[in-house]
KOLGUDO-272931 format. One line per field, with one value per residue: residue in three letters; residue number from 1; z, y, x of N, C-alpha, C, O in turn. Coordinates in Angstrom, 2 decimals. Layout:
<atoms>
r [ALA_...]
k [NUM_...]
n_z [Z_...]
n_y [Y_...]
n_x [X_...]
ca_z [Z_...]
ca_y [Y_...]
ca_x [X_...]
c_z [Z_...]
c_y [Y_...]
c_x [X_...]
o_z [Z_...]
o_y [Y_...]
o_x [X_...]
</atoms>
This chain:
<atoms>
r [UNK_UNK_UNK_UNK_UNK_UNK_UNK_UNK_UNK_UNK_UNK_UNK_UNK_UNK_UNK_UNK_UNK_UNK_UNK_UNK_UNK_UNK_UNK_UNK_UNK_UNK_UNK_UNK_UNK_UNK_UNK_UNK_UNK_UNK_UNK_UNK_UNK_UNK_UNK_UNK_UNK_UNK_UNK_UNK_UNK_UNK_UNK_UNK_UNK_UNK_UNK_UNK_UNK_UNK_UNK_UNK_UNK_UNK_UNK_UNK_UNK_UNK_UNK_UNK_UNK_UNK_UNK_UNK_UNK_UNK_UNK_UNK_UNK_UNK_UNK_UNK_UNK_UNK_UNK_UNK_UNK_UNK_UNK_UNK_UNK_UNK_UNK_UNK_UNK_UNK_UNK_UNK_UNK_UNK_UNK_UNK_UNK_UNK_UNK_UNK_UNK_UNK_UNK_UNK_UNK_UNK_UNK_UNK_UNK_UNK_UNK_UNK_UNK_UNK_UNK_UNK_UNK_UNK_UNK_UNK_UNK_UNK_UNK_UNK_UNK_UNK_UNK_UNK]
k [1_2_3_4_5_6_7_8_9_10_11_12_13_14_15_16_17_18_19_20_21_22_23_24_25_26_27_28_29_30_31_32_33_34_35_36_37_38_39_40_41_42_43_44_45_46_47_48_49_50_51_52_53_54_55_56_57_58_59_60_61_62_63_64_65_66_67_68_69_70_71_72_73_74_75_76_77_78_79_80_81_82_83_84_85_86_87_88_89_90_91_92_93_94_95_96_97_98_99_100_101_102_103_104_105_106_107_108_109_110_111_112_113_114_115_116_117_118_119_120_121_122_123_124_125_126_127_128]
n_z [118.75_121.69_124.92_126.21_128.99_130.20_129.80_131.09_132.58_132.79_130.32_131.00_130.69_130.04_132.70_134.22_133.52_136.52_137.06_135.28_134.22_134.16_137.01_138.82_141.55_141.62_143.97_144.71_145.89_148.00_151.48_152.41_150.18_146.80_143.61_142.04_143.31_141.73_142.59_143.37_144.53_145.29_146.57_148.58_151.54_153.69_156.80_159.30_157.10_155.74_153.93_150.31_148.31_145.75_143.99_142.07_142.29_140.74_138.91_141.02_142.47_146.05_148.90_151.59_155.38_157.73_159.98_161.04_161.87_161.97_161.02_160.97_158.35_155.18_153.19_150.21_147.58_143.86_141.73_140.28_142.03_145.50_148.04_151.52_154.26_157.73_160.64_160.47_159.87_157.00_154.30_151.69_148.43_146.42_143.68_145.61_147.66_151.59_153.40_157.44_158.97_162.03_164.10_164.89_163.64_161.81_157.94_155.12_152.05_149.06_145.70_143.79_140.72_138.55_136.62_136.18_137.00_140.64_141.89_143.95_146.15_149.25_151.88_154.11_157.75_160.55_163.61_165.60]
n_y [189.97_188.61_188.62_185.78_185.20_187.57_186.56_185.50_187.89_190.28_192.67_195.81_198.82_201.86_203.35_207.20_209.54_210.67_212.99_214.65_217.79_219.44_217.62_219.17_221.38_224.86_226.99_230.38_232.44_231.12_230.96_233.52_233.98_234.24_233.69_230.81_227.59_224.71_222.01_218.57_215.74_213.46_211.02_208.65_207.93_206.33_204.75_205.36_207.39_210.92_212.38_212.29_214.64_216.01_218.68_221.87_224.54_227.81_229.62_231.20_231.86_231.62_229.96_230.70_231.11_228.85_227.45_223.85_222.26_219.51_217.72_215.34_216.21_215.08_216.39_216.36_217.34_216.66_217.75_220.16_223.40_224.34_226.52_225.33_226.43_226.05_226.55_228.86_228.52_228.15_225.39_224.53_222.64_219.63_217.93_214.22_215.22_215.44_216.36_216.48_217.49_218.03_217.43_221.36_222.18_225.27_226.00_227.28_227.66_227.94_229.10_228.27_228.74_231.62_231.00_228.31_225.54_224.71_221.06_219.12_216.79_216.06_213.88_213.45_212.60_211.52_212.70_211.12]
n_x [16.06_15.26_16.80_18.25_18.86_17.52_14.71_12.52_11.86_9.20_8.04_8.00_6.70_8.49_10.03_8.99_10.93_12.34_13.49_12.34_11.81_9.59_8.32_9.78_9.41_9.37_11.36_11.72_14.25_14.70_14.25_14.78_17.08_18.87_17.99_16.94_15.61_15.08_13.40_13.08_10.73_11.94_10.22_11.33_10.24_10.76_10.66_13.76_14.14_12.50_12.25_13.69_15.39_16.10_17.99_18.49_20.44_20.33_22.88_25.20_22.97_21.82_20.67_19.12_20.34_18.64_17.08_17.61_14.70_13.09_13.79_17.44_19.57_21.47_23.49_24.33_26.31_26.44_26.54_28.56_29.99_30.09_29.20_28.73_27.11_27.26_26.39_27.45_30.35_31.91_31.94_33.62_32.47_32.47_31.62_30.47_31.00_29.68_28.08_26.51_23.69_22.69_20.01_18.93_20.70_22.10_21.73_22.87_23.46_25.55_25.93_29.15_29.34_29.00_28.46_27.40_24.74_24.11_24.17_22.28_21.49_19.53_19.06_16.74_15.88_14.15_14.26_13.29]
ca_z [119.54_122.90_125.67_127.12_130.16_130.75_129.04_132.41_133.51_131.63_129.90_131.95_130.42_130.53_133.90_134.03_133.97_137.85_137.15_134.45_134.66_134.62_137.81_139.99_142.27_141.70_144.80_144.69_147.25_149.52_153.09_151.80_149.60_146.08_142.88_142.54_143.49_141.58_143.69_142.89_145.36_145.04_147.20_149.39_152.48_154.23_158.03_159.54_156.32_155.88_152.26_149.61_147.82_144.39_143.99_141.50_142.39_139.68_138.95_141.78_143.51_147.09_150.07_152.92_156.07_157.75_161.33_160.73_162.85_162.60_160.75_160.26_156.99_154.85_151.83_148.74_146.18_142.91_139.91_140.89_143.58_146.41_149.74_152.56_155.77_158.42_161.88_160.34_159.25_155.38_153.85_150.05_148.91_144.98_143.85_146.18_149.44_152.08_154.76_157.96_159.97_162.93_164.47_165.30_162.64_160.66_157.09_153.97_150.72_148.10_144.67_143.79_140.44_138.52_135.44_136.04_138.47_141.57_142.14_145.28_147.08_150.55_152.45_155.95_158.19_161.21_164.78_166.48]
ca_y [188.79_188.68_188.17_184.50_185.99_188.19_186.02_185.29_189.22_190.52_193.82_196.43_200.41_202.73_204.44_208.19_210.11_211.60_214.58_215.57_219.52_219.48_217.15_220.27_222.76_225.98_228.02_231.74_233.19_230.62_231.60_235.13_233.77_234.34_232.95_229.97_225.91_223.64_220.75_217.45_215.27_211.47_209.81_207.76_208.60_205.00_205.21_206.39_208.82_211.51_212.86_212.64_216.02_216.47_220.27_222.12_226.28_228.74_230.45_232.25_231.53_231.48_229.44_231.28_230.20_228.14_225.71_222.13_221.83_218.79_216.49_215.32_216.22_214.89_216.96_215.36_217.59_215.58_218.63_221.51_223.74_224.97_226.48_225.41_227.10_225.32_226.93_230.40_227.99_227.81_224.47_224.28_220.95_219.62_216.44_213.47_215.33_214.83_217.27_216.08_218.50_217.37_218.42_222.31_223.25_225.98_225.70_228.28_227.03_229.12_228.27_229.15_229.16_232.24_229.91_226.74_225.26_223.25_220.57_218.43_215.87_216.43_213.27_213.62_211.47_211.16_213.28_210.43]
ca_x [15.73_14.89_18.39_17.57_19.03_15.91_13.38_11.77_11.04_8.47_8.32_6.90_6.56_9.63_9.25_8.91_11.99_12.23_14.12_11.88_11.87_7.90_7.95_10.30_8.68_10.54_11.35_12.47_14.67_14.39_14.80_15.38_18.15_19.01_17.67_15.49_16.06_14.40_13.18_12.28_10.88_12.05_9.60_11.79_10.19_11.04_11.51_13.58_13.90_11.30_12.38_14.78_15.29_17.12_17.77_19.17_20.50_20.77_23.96_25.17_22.14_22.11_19.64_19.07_20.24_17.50_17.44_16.76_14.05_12.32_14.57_18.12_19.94_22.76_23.42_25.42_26.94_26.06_27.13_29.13_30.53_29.01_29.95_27.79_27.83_26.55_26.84_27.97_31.52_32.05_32.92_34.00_31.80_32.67_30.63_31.08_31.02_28.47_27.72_25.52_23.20_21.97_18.80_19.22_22.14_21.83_22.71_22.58_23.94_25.54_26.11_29.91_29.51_28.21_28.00_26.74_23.73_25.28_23.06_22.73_20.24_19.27_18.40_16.38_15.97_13.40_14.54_13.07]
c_z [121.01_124.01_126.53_128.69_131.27_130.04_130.36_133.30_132.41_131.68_130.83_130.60_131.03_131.63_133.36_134.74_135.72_138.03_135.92_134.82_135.24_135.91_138.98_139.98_142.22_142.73_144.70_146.50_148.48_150.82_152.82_151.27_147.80_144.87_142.82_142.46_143.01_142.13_143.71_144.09_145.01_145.55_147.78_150.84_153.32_155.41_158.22_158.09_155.47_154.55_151.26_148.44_146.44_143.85_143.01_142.18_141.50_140.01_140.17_142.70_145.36_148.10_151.21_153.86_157.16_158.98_160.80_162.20_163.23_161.97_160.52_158.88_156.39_153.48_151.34_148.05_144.82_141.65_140.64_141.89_143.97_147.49_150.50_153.68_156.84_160.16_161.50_159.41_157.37_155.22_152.34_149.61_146.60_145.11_144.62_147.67_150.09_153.23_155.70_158.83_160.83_163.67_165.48_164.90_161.83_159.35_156.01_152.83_149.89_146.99_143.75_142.37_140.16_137.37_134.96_137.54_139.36_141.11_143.54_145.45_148.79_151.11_154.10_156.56_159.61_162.77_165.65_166.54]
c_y [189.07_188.33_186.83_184.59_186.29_187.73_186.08_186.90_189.66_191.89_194.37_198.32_200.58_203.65_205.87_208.72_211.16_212.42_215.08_217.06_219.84_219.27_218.30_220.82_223.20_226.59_228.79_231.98_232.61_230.86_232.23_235.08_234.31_233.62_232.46_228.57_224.97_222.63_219.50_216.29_213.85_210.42_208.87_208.13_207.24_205.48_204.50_208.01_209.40_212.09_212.42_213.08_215.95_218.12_220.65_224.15_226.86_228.95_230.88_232.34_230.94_231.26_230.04_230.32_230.12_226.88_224.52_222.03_221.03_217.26_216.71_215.46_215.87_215.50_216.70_216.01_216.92_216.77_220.09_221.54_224.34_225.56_226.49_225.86_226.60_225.81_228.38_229.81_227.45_226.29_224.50_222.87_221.05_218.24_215.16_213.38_215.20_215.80_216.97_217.02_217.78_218.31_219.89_222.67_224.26_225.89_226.94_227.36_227.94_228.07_228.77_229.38_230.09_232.19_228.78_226.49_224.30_222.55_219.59_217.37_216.08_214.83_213.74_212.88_211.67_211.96_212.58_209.08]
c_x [16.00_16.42_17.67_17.76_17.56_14.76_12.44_10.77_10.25_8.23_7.38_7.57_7.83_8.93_9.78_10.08_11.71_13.01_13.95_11.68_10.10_7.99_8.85_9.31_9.84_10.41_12.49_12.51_14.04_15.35_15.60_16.87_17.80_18.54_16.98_16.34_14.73_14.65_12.28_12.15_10.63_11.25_10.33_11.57_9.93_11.47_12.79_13.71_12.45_11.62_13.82_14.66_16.70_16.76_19.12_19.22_20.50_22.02_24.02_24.15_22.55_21.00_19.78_19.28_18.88_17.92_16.94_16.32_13.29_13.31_16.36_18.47_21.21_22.28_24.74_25.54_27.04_26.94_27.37_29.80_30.10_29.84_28.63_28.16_26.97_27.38_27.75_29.64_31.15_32.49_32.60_33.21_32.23_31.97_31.07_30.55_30.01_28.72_26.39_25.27_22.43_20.82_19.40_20.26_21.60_22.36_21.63_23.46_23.96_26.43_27.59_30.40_29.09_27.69_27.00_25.52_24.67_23.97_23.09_21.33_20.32_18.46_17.96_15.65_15.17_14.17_14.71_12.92]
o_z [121.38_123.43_127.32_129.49_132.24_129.70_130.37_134.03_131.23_132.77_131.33_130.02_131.99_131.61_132.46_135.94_135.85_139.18_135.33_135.97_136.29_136.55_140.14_139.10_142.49_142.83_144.62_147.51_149.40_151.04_152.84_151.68_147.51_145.14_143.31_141.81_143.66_142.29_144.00_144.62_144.62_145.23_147.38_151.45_153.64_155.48_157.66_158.24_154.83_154.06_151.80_147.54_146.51_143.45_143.02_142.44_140.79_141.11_140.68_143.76_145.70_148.29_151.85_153.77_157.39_158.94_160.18_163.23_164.30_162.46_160.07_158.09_157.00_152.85_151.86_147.15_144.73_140.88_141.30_142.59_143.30_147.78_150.32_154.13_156.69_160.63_162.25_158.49_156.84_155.97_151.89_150.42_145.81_146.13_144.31_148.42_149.41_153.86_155.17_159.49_160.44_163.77_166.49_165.57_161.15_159.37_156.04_153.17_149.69_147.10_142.94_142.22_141.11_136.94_134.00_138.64_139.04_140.39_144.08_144.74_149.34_150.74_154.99_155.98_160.15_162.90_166.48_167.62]
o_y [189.74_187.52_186.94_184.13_185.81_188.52_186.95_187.03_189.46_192.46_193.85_198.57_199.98_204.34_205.99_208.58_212.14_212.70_215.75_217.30_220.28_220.31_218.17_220.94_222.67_227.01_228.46_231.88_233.04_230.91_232.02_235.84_234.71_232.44_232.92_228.39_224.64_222.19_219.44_215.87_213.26_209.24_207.80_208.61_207.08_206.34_203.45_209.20_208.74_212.25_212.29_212.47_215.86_218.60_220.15_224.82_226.01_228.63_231.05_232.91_230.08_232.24_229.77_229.17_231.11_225.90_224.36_221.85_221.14_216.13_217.77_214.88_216.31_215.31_216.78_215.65_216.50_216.42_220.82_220.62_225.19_225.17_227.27_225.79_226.84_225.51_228.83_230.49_226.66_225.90_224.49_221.95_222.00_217.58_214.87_212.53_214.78_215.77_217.09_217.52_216.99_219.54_219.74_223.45_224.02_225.69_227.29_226.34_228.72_227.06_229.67_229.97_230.43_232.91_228.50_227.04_223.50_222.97_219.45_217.40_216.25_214.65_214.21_212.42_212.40_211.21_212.69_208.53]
o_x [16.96_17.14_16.73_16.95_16.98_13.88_11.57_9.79_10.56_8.17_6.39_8.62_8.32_7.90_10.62_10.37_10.98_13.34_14.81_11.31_9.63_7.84_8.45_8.45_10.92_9.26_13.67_11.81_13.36_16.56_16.81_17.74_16.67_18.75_15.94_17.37_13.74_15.78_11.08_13.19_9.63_11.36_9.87_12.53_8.75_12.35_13.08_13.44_11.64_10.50_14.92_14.09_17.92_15.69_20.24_18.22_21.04_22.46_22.92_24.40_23.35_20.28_20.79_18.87_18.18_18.67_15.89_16.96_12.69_13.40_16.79_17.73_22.19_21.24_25.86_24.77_28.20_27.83_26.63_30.23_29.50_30.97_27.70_29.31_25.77_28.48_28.61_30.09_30.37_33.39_31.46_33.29_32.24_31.78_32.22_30.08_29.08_29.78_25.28_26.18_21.57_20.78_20.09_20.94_20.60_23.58_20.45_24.05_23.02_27.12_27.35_31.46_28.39_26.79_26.28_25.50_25.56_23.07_24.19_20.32_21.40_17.30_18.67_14.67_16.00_15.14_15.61_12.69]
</atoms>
């Protein structure tokens, strides 16, 4: 029986899981890094933000470092540990943390275990 609660909304279709594996683009050895990052793109591209990125690393996998050159970025640690290096400086990141690049940082991303995938989201956000 129906919850009298939600009698009023009416059934709509189960939406489509958005971190189905199908729906990633895989990229190898990005920005002559290690491995591959599956990359699923969330569609929240609401100004001012211009993407938001759910990425998984391989093992040990490692992102080349790479300028942010047209947008801000905050990257979120969601599963795992990582070390990001942002400006050549290491930081240790475990789920939670939040690291912000502002237009013209460099950042590489390495994946610290050699077990498990990190995983992260990348929001970015408009220059201007």
């Amino acid at each position: 029986m129906p919850s009298p609660v939600f009698s009023h909304v009416p059934e709509t279709p189960h939406p489509k899981n958005p971190l189905d594996p199908a729906r990633a683009s895989v990229r190898k050895e990005l920005f002559g890094g290690t491995g591959s990052v599956r990359v699923w793109d969330l569609g929240a591209a609401t100004p001012p933000f211009t993407a938001v990125l759910y990425c998984e690393l391989d093992p040990g996998g490692r992102v080349g470092e790479h300028v942010q050159q047209s947008d801000h970025e905050v990257v979120i640690v969601v599963v795992g540990e990582a070390v990001l290096y942002v400006d050549g400086r290491a930081r240790g990141c475990v789920p939670g943390d939040a690291v912000s690049l502002p237009l013209g940082s460099k950042l590489a991303i390495e994946n610290a275990s050699p077990n498990a995938s990190v995983r992260y989201l990348i929001v970015k956000a408009s220059a201007t």
